[in-house]
Every structure is written in structure tokens, then in C-alpha cells.
N, C-alpha and C positions, 0 to 999 in steps of 0.2 A: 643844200643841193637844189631843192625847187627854186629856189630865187633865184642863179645863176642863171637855168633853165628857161626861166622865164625871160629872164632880162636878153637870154641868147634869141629866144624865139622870138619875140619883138623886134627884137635889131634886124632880125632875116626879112620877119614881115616888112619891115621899112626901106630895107635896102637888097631885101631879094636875096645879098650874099654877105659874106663876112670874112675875114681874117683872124685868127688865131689871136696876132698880136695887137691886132687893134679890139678887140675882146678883152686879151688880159688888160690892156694899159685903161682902158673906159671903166672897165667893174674893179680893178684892182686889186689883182690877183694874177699865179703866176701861168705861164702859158701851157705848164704842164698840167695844170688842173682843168686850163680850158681844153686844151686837148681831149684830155679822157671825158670829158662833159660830154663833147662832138663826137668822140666814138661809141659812148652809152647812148645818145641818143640817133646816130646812124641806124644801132644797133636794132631800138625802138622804132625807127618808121618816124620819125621827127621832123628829120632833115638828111641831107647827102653830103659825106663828108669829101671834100677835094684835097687839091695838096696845098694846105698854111691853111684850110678852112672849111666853111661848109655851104650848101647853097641849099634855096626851099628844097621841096622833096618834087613841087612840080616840076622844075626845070630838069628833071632827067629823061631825056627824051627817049632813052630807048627804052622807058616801063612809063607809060601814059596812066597804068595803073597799079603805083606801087602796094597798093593792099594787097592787089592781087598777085603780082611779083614778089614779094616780101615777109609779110607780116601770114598770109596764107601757107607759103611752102614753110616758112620756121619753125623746127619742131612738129613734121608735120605728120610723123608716126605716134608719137605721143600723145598728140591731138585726137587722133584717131581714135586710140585706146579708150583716151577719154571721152569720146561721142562714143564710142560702143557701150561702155558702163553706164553713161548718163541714158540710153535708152532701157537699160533695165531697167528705170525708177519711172519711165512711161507705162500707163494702163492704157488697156482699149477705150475707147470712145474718149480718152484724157482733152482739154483745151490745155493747150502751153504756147507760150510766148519765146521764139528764139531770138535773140537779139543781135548786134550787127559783128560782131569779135568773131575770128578767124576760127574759134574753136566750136563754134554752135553753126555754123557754115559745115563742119562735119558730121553735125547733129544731123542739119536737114539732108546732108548725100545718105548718111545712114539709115534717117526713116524712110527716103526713097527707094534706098535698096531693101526694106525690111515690110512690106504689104501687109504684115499679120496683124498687124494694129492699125485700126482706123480712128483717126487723129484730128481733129481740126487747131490749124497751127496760123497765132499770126506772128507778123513779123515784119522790124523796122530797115532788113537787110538784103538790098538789091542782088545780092548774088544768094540767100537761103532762097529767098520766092522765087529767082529765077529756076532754081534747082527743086522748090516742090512745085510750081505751076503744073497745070495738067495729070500731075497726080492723082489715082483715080482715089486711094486710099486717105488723101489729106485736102482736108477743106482747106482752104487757103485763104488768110484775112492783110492787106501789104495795109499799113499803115501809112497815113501818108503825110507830105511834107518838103523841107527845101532839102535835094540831094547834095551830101556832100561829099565834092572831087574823089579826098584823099579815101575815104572808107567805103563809099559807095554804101551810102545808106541813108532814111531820111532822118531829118533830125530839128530842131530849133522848136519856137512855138507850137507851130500847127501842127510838128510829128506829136510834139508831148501834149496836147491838147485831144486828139484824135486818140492816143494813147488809152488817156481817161476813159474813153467807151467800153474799154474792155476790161473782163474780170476773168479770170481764167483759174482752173487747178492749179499748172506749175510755173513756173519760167525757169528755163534756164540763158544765163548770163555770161559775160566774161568780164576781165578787170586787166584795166594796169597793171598793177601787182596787189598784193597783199600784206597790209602788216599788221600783225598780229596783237597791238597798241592801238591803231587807228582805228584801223577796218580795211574794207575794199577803196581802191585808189585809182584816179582818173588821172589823164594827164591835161584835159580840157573839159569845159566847161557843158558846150553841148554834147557830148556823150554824157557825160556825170549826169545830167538833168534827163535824158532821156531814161539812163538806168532807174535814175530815182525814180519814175513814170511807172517806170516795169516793175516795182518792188511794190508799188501801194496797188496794181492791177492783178495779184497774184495770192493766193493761198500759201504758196510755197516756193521758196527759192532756191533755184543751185545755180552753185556757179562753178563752170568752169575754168580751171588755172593750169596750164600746163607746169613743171618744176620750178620753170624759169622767171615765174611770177612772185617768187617770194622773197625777192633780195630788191635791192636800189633803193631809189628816190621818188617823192612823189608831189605833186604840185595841188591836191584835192582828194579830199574824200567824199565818197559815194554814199558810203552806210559805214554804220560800226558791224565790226564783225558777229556781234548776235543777233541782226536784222537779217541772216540769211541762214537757211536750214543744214544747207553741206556744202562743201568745198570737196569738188573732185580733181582730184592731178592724178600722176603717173608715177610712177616707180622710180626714177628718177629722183624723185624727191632725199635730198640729204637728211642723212639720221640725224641729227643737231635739229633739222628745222621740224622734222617729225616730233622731238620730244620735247620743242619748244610750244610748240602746238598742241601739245597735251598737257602741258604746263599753263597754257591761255584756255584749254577747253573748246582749242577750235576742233569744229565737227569735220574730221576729215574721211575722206574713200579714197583709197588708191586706185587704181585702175588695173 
């Protein structure tokens, strides 16, 4: 699956757009597998699927920013949930690192709507700092670096270099998906390195994974799964992947 993936997102990098068929007959394989490739990764915030193909995800002109359009509204009561819980495991005067994933973005609305706790938070993600700025309750640390487009966050050398300065109690995280073999999963390169940044600046890790994280494919690993302390989802979560997960000893909270 990651190969395909890759070889898809390449060919878009290069030619911007792609066809179906000229996919299957290049990598060699049939058009129904590329298909559902393009729709799994539509589904991901990858790319934008058309009809016979798919094109980058910036040429859709009417979401300039599809994190925001997307990958933020997905799942986006469950997310919820799971930034409510993940605030239980915050103390007063705590330092925590929220990172740039659509789920810890609900972290920061939730410690803005919750004053009781005073927090100094930093953070590699253009829209959490936009959202604790001004904050009277939360010190505010933005990490800094080259922004990019699609996630709106900083990221490359300098975010992960800048990273380094800081040691904090917790972080909380998000992931590609999860597999339970691997560990946590990336689907590029600069996010993976940045996570990696967040995991050695940290005492403690959670991460948040909404249900929907723990099936598919995946192009990189972040960490093995005993490099992080808990994994929070939702309720949602299948009984199968529940009792597989206590079969691996992964450390889970529902929400």
C-alpha cells in the first residue's frame, strides 16, 4: 500500500494531476485498486479526487485551506470528546506541547474555554496559537519555522531545531494512524520529524487518535508504540481493535 501511495503522490507532485488509467498501466496494476487508493487518500487530505483521477489538494480553489475545510471538521465531535479527556490528564501550572493534527487544535479551543488551569503551552500549530494567543490563563511559546501550505503549521529544520529548546511535562500529539506492529505512523516526512522533536522534548506522551486511526496503510513510522504513554480515542472504537490492543498491551482511554 505505501508504495503505490507514494509512487501516486510523486506523479501528482510532477504533473500536478493524474489519471486512473494512466496510474494503473505505469505501476502495474489494475485500475480498481488505483481507484480505491485515490479515494483512501481523498479521504486522508492527500489529494482531490476528480472524475478518471486525482489532482494536488492545492488546486481546489474553493477550500484555499483544506486542513482547515477537511481534515479539522472530520470526526469532529469525537475529536472533541477526545480533547475533553485529554484535559483531564492536564495539572495546574503543567508545560505541554500541542502539536499541529486537527485533534490537539481542540485541545487548545478547550483550554481556552476552561481558565481553571494555568498552563504554559507551546506549539508548532498555526491555528492552536492563533486560538490560545491573548490568553490570559496560557503562556504561549509558537515555535518557529518554514509554514506549511497544506497543515498550516511550522515545520522542516528550524521548526525541529527550535523544538530542541524546549522540555516540557506532557505533550500531547496526533498520528496518521496507528498500528499496533509498528507503532504511530506518518504519512510524510516533515511531520514524522517534527513528532519525533516532540517525543525527546517531553516527560510524557499522549496521543490523540480519533476511531478512525487505526485501520489502513502507512508510508513511515514515528515511534514504536511503547515510546508513548497513552493513546486516547472515542467510543467508536471497534471491539475487535479494542481486544487487539490488549492483546499488544497498547495503553488505551476511551473518551
Amino acid at each position: 500500500m505505501q508504495e503505490r501511495w507514494k509512487f501516486i503522490l510523486k506523479e501528482l507532485e510532477d504533473k500536478g494531476k493524474i489519471k486512473v488509467a494512466e496510474i494503473s498501466r505505469e505501476y502495474g496494476c489494475s485500475e480498481v485498486t488505483i481507484r480505491n487508493d485515490i479515494k483512501k487518500m481523498d479521504g486522508e487530505g492527500l489529494l482531490m479526487r476528480t472524475h478518471g483521477g486525482a489532482v494536488r489538494y492545492q488546486s481546489k480553489t474553493e477550500a484555499p485551506y483544506p486542513y482547515v475545510s477537511e481534515s479539522l471538521m472530520r470526526n469532529m465531535e469525537r475529536k472533541k470528546q477526545i480533547a475533553a479527556k485529554a484535559y483531564e490528564l492536564i495539572e495546574e501550572r503543567d508545560t505541554i506541547i500541542i502539536d499541529d493534527a486537527s485533534t490537539s487544535f481542540y485541545l487548545a479551543e478547550y483550554i481556552k474555554e476552561h481558565p481553571q488551569k494555568r498552563l504554559a503551552v507551546v506549539t508548532n500549530s498555526l491555528l492552536a496559537g492563533n486560538e490560545l494567543a491573548g490568553v490570559k490563563h496560557v503562556e504561549l511559546y509558537m515555535v518557529g519555522g518554514y509554514v506549511g501550505g497544506y497543515i498550516a503549521s511550522t515545520m522542516g529544520e528550524e521548526a525541529v531545531e527550535h523544538m530542541k529548546e524546549f522540555h516540557v511535562d506532557k505533550a500531547f500529539i496526533g498520528a496518521h494512524g496507528i498500528n499496533f506492529k509498528a507503532g504511530l505512523t506518518s504519512i510524510a516526512t516533515p511531520q514524522m520529524q517534527m513528532k519525533q522533536a516532540i517525543l525527546k522534548a517531553t516527560e510524557k506522551v499522549y496521543v490523540l487518535a480519533d476511531s478512525s486511526k487505526f485501520s489502513g496503510g502507512y508510508l513511515s513510522v514515528i515511534c514504536p508504540i511503547d515510546a508513548v504513554d497513552q493513546i486516547i480515542t472515542d467510543r467508536e472504537l471497534p471491539l475487535s481493535t479494542a481486544e487487539l490492543a490488549k492483546e499488544y498491551k497498547v495503553p488505551l482511554i476511551v473518551a
